[in-house]
C-alpha positions in Angstrom: 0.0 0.0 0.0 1.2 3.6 -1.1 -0.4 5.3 2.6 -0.3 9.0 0.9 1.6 11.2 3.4 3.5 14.3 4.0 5.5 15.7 7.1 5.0 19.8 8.1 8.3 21.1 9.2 10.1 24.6 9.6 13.6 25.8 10.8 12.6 26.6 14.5 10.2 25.9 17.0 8.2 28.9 17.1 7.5 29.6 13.3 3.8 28.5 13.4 4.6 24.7 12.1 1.9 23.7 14.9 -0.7 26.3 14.2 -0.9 25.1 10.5 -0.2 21.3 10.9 -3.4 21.6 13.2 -5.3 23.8 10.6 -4.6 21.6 8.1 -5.2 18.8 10.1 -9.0 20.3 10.4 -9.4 20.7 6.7 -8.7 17.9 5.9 -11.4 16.0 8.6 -13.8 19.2 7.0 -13.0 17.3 3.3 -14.2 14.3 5.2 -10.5 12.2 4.5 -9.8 9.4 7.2 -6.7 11.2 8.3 -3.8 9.5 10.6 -1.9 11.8 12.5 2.1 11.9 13.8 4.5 13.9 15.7 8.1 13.6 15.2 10.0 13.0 18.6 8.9 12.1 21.9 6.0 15.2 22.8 2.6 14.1 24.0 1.1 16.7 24.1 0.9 17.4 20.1 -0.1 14.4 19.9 -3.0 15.0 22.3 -4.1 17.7 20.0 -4.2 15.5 17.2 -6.0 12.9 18.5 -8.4 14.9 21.2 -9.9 17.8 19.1 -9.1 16.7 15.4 -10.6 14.0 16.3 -7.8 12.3 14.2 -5.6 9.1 15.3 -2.2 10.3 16.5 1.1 8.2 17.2 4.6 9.6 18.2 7.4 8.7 15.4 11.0 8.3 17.5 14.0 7.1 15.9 15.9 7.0 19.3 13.3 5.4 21.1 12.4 3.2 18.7 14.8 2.3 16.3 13.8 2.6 12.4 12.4 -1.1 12.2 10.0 -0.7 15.0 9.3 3.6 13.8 8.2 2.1 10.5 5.8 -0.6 12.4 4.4 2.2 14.4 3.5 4.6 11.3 2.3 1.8 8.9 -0.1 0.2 11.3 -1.8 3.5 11.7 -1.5 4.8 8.3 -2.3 1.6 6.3 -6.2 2.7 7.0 -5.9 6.3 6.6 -6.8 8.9 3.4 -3.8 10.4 4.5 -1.4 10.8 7.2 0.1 13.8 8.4 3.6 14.0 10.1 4.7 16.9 12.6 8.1 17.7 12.9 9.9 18.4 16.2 11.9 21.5 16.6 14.2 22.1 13.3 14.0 20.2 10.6 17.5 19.2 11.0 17.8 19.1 15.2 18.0 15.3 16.4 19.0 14.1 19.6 22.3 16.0 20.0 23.4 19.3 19.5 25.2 18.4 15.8 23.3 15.4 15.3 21.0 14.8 12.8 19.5 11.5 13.6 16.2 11.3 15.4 15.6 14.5 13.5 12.1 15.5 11.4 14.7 14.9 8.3 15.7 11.4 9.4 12.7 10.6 9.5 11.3 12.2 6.7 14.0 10.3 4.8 13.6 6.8 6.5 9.9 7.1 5.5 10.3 8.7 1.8 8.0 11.3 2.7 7.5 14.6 1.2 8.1 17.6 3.3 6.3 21.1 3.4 8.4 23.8 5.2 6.9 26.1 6.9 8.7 29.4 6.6 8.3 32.3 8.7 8.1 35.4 7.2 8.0 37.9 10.1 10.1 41.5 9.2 12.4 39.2 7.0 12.8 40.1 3.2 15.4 39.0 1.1 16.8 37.2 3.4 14.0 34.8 4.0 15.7 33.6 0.2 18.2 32.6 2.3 16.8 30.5 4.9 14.3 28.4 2.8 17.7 28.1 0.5 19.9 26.9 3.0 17.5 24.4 4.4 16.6 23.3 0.8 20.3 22.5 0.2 21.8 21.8 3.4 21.5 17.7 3.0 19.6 15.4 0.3 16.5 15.9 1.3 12.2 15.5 0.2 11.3 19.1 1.0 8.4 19.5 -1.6 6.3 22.7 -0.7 7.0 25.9 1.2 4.0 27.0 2.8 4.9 31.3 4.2 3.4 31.9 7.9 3.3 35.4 8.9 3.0 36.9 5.6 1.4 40.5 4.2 -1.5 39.4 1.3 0.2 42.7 -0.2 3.8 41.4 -0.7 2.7 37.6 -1.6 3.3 37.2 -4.7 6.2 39.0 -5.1 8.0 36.9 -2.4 6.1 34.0 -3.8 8.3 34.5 -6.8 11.2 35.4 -5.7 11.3 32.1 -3.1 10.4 29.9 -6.0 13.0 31.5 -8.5 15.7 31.2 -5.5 14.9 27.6 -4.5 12.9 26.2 -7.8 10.5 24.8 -4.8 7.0 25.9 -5.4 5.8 28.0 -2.5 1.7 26.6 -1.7 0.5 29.7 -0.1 0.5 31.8 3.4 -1.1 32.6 6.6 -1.2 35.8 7.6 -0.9 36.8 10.8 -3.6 36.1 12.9 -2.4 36.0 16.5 -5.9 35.1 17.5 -5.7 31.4 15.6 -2.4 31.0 16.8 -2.3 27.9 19.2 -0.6 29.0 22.1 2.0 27.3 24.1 3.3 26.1 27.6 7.0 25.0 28.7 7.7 23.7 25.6 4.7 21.9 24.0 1.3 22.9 23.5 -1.2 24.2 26.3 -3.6 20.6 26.9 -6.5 20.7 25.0 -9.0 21.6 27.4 -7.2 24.9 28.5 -7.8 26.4 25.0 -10.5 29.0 25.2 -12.9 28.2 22.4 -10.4 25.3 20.4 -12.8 24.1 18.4 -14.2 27.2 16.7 -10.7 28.4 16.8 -9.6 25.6 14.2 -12.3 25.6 12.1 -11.4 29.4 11.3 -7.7 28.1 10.7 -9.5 25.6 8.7 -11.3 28.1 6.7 -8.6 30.9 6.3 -6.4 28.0 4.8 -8.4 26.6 2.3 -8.5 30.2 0.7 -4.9 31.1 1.1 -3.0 27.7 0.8 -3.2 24.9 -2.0 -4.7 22.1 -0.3 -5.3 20.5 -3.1 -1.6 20.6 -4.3 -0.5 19.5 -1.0 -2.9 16.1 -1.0 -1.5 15.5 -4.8 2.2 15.8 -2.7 0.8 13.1 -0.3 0.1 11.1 -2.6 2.6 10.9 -4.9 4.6 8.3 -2.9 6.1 5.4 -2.8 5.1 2.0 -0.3 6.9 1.6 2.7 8.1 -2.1 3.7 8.3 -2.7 6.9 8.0 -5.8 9.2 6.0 -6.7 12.7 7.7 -7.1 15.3 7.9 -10.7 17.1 6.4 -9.8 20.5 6.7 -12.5 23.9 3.4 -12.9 25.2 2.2 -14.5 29.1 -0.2 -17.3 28.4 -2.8 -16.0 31.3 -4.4 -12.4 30.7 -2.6 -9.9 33.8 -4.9 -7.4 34.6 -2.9 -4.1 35.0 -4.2 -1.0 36.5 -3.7 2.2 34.3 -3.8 5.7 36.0 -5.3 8.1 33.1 -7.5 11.2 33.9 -7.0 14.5 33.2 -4.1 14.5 35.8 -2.1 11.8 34.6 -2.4 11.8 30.9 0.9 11.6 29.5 0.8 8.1 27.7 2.0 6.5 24.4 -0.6 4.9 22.8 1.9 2.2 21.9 3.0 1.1 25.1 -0.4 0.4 25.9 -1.1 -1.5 22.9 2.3 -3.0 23.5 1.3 -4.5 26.7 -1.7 -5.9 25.4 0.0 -7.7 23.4 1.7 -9.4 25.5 -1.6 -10.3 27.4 -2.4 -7.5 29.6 -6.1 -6.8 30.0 -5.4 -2.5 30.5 -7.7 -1.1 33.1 -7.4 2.8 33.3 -8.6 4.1 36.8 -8.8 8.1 37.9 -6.4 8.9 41.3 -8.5 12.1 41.3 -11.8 10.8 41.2 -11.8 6.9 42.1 -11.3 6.1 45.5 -9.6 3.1 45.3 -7.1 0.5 42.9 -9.4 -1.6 40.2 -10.2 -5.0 41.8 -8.0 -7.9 40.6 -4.9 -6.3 39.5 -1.6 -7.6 39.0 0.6 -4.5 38.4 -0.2 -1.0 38.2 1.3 2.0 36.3 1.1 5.3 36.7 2.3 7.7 34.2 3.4 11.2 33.8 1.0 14.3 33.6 0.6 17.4 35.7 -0.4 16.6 39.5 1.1 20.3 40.6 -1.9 21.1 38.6 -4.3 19.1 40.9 -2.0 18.2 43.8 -5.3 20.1 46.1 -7.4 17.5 44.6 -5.0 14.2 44.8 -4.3 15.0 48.7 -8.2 14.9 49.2 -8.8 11.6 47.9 -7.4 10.0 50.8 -8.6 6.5 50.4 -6.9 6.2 46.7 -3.6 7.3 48.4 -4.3 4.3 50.7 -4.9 2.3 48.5 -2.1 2.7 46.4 0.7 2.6 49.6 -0.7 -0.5 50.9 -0.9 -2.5 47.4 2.5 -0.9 46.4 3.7 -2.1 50.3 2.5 -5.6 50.1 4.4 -6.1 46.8 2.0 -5.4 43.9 4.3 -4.5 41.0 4.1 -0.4 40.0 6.0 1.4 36.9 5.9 5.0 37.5 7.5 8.0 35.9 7.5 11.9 35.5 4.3 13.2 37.3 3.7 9.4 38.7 6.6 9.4 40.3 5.8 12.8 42.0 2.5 12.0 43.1 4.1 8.3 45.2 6.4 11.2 47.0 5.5 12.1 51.0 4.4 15.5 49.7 4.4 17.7 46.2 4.5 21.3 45.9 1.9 22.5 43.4 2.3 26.0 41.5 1.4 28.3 44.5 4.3 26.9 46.3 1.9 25.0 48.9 3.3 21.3 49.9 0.4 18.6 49.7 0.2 14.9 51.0 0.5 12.1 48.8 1.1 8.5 48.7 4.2 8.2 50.9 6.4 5.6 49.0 8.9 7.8 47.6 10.2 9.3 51.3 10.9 12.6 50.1 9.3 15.6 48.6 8.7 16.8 44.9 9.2 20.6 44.6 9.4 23.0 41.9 12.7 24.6 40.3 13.3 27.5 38.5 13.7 26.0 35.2 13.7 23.0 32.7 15.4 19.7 34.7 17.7 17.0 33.2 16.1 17.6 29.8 17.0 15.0 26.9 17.2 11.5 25.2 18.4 9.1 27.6 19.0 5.3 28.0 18.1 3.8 31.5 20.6 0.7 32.4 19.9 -0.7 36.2 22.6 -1.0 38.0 21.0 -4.4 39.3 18.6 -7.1 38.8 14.9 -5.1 39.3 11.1 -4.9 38.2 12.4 -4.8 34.8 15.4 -7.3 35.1 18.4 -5.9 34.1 17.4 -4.8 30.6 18.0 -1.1 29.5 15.0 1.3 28.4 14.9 4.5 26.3 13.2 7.7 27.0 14.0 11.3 27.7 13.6 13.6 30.5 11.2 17.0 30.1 10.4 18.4 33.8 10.1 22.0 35.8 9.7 20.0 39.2 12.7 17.8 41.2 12.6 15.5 44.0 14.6 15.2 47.7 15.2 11.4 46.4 15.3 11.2 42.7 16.8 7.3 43.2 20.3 5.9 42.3 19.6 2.3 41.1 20.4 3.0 37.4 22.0 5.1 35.2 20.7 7.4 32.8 22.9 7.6 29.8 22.8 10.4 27.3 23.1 9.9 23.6 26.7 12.0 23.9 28.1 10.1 26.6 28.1 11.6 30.5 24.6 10.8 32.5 22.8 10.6 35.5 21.9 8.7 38.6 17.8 8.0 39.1 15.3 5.9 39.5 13.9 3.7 42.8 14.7 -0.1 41.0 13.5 -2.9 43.1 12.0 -5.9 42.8 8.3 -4.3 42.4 9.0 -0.8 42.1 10.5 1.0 38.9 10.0 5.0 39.5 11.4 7.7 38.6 11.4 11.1 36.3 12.3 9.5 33.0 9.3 9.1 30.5 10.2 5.6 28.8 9.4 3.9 25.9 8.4 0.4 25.7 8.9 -0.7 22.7 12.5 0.2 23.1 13.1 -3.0 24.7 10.2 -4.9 24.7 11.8 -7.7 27.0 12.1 -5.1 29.9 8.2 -5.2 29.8 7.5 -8.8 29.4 10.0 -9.2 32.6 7.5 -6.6 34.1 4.2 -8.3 32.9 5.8 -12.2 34.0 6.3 -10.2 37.8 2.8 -8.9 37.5 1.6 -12.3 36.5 3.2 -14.1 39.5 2.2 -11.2 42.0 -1.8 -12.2 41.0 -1.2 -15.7 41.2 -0.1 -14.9 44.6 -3.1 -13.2 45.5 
């Protein structure tokens, strides 16, 4: 199968690559097209948007986390059944997962995917030199940069710098948005606000969606989609227990940063996923043989978490009596004594981390990074990928493993014992599926026990 596709990139963050991937995004659901929908690197939060208000299927595209074999996998599945798939890139088209590196980048995999790119080119107060730019990204390495799409740009001035882009580059500039700060989708640390926090989304798009489809080709850009070649790729081989595990999932509005695909990963290897609210529910799902609790903002509703004493309870005394438990980022805050939320109040929570997660001033241990125990643990000894993206710090971040960055040097974290695997990195699963299995074969015996 062809699977028509395209991937939206600029030469920053910041020059409106989000605001029209989502517009377009809404056209093309207004056109009625099935559309599948991707972000390059390891954000949820995009992908939230995606999947949440475009009502469009959204999966994150890693090459670091995931390897190309397994990347491939992940977009085929999903875009097999689609009109259309749309790919957002992650910061420059170029930046991958170090500072001169080029792998894990939008480009790499744009090119590991032979999919066409659109760039996104901000025009701003920029004239002639905006030739520049789109030229030196156009030229900079081999690349399937397609269509230029100009955000920021005077309806005046158009075609005049419509021409002059195309004559500089010989790459056919599709339109421009002009500036409209009120469709611009706004932003928090460095991803997008969550969808819900977004006065008015919906309405907000479908003006995006409108204004586009009278200043951009759309059509042109669907032809670019789908003038592509098949990808080949290969399903993985995935270990699986031979009895269902029941595992309990935290996922609310609190703890909401998940990857689709280590859900589906797990229930592949015969986990029955039961999702469960620490805000709202007052205690674990019955019958469970592991529980996971992911990342998400709990500063945002630490009041709210404190109050719900019976679910903090409930999750010590399991945790205490041995029942397995994967936690990271924001989970791994909430199992502290006490979390600070923004006002700079402490609250109660579980009490199995003995310390306290507090806010810093800025952005914490941010980056790719490979998790290696230092000893046999929930996970075995097997190594995990992920990267770490947080504002808040803990008393007792963990030493039983080693997080390793891409360029060498690294980290002590994590709490890794026999049923407890916590800490701030955000992993992903399917970068060593056998970690997990380990994890599901712990969960398995821990019910057996029960």
């Amino acid at each position: 199968m062809k699977m028509p596709r395209l991937l939206m990139t600029a030469a920053s963050s910041g020059s409106g690559k989000t605001t029209i991937t989502c517009g377009l995004l809404q056209a093309l659901v207004n056109r009625g097209m099935n559309v599948a929908a991707f972000k390059c690197g390891p954000d949820y939060i995009d992908a939230m948007f995606h999947e949440k208000v475009i009502e469009a299927r959204s999966r994150n595209l890693d090459t670091f986390l995931t390897g190309t074999d397994i990347m491939k996998y992940i977009f085929a599945r999903e875009a097999e059944n689609a009109d259309i798939s749309v790919i957002e890139g992650v910061m420059g088209f170029y930046d991958g997962f170090g500072l001169t590196a080029i792998e894990a980048s939008s480009h790499d995999i744009s090119m590991k995917l032979s999919t066409p790119v659109i760039f996104v080119a901000k025009c701003g107060l920029l004239g002639g030199s905006l030739g520049a730019v789109v030229k030196g990204y156009a030229e900079f390495r081999k690349n399937n940069i397609k269509g230029i799409i100009l955000n920021s740009a005077d309806e005046r001035s158009y075609p005049e710098v419509k021409r002059f882009i195309e004559a500089e580059t010989g790459i056919k500039v599709l339109g421009y948005l002009p500036n409209v700060k009120e469709l611009v989708i706004g932003s928090r640390h460095l991803g997008l606000v969550m969808p819900h926090e977004v006065e008015k989304l919906k309405e907000k798009l479908n003006k995006l969606a409108d204004l586009m489809e009278k200043t951009i080709d759309i059509d042109e850009i669907v032809r670019i989609a789908q003038s592509v070649d098949e990808i080949k790729y290969e399903i993985p081989t995935i270990n699986k227990e031979k009895v269902n595990v029941r595992i309990g999932v935290a996922s609310d509005e609190c703890f909401c940063f998940i990857y689709k695909d280590n859900m589906e990963l797990l229930e592949k290897m015969g986990a029955e996923v039961v999702y469960f609210s620490p805000l709202s529910d007052k205690e674990l799902p019955e019958n469970i043989g592991g529980l996971i609790i992911p990342g998400g903002y709990p500063e945002l509703y630490a009041d709210r978490l404190s109050k719900n004493a019976p679910m903090l309870s409930s999750i010590k005394e399991n945790i205490k009596n041995g029942m397995p438990c994967m936690a990271e980022g924001g989970g791994f805050m909430y199992l502290h004594n006490e979390l600070e939320d923004t006002s700079e109040t402490f609250h109660k929570m579980v009490g199995v981390i003995d310390g306290k997660a507090f806010r810093t001033k800025g952005l914490v241990r941010f980056g790719y990074i490979t998790v290696i125990p230092k000893n046999d643990c929930l996970i075995g000894k097997a190594e995990l990928k992920g990267h770490g993206f947080h504002f808040w710090d803990s008393t007792d971040c963990g030493e039983d493993c080693k997080a390793v960055r891409p360029s060498g040097g690294g980290y002590d974290c994590m709490h890794a014992k026999d049923n407890l695997f916590a800490g701030f990195p955000q992993l992903h699963y399917y970068s060593n599926p056998e970690a997990i299995h380990t994890f599901m074969k712990k969960c398995r015996t821990y019910s057996e026990r029960q």
